[in-house]
C-alpha positions in Angstrom: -6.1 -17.2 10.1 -6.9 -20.6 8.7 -7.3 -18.8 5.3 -4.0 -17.1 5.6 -2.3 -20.1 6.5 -3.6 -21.8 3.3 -3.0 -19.5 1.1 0.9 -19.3 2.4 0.9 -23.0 2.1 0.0 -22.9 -1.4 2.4 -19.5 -2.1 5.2 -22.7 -1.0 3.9 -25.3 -3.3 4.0 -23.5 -6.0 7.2 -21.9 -4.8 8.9 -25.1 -4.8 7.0 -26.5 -7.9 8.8 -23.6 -10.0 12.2 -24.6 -11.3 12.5 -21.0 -12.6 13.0 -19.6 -9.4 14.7 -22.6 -7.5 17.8 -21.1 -10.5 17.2 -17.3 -9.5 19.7 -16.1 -7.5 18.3 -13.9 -4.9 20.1 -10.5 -4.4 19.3 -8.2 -1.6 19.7 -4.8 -3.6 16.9 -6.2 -6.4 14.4 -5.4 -3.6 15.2 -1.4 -4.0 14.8 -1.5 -7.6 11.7 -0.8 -9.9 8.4 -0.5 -8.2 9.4 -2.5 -4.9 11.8 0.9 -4.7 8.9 3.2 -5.4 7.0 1.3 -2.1 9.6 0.8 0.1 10.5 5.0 -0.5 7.0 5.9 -0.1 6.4 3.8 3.1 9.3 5.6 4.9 8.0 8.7 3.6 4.1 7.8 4.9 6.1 6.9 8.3 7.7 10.1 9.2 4.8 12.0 7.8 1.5 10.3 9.7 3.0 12.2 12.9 3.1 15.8 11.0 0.2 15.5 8.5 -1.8 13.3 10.8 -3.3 9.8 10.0 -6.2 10.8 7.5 -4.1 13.2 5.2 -0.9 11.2 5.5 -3.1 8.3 4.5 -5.3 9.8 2.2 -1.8 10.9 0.0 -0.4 8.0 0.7 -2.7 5.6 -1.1 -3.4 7.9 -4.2 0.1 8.1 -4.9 1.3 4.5 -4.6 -2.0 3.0 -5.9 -1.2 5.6 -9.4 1.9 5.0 -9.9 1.8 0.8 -8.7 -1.1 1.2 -11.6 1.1 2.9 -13.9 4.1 0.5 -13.6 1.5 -2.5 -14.5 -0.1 -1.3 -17.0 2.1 1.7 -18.6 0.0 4.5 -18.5 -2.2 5.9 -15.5 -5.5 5.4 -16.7 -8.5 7.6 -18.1 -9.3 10.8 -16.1 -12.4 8.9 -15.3 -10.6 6.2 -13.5 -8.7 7.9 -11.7 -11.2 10.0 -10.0 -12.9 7.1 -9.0 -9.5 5.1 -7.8 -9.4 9.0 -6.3 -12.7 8.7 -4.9 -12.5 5.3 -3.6 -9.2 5.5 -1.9 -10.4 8.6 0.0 -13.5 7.3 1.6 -11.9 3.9 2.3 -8.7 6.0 4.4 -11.8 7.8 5.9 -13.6 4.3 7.1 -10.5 3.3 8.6 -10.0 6.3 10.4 -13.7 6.6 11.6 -14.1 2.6 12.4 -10.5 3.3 14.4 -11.2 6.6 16.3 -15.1 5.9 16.9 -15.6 2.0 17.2 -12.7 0.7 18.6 -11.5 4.0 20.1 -8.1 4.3 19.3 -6.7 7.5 18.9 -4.8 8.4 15.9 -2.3 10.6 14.7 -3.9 14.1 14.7 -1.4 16.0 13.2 -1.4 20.1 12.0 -4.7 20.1 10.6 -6.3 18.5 13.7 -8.0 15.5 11.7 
């Protein structure tokens, strides 16, 4: 907590340090365009679908596909095949360490879904 607290503080320093900004006029629609659009559409889409696909394949498909395309919009292309079977890779066995420390160490249950994950 103390961490997060610092690191907002600091987001507000340099927030208010930046005369760029203080100009910008903030407009509501700008949060539904570009790759805040692409999130915000594939969060709703990851909501309604954890209850039918369940929470390791909802999760699983959600994290290759915004971590792809959030990687293509930064750097304009999507990467060698080699990288992305190992973004691939890694996002699949971190969705499957949540899901394991949730479901067997804490013992929450989790959206099971079709498949019965």
């Amino acid at each position: 907590m103390i961490a997060l607290f610092a690191c907002c503080l600091l987001r507000i320093i340099a927030i208010l340090r930046d005369k760029e900004a203080q100009r910008r006029k903030f407009v509501f629609l700008d949060l539904f365009y570009g790759h805040r659009g692409v999130f915000l559409l594939s969060l709703v889409i990851y909501a309604f679908t954890i209850q039918y696909l369940g929470f390791l394949v909802s999760t699983i498909i959600f994290l290759n596909v915004i971590v792809n395309i959030l990687y293509k919009f930064s750097t304009n292309k999507f990467g060698t095949p080699a990288q992305i079977t190992i973004r691939t890779v890694c996002l699949c066995l971190s969705a499957y360490a949540v899901y394991y420390f949730f479901g067997t160490v804490l013992h929450i249950m989790v959206p099971t879904g079709v498949f019965g994950i």
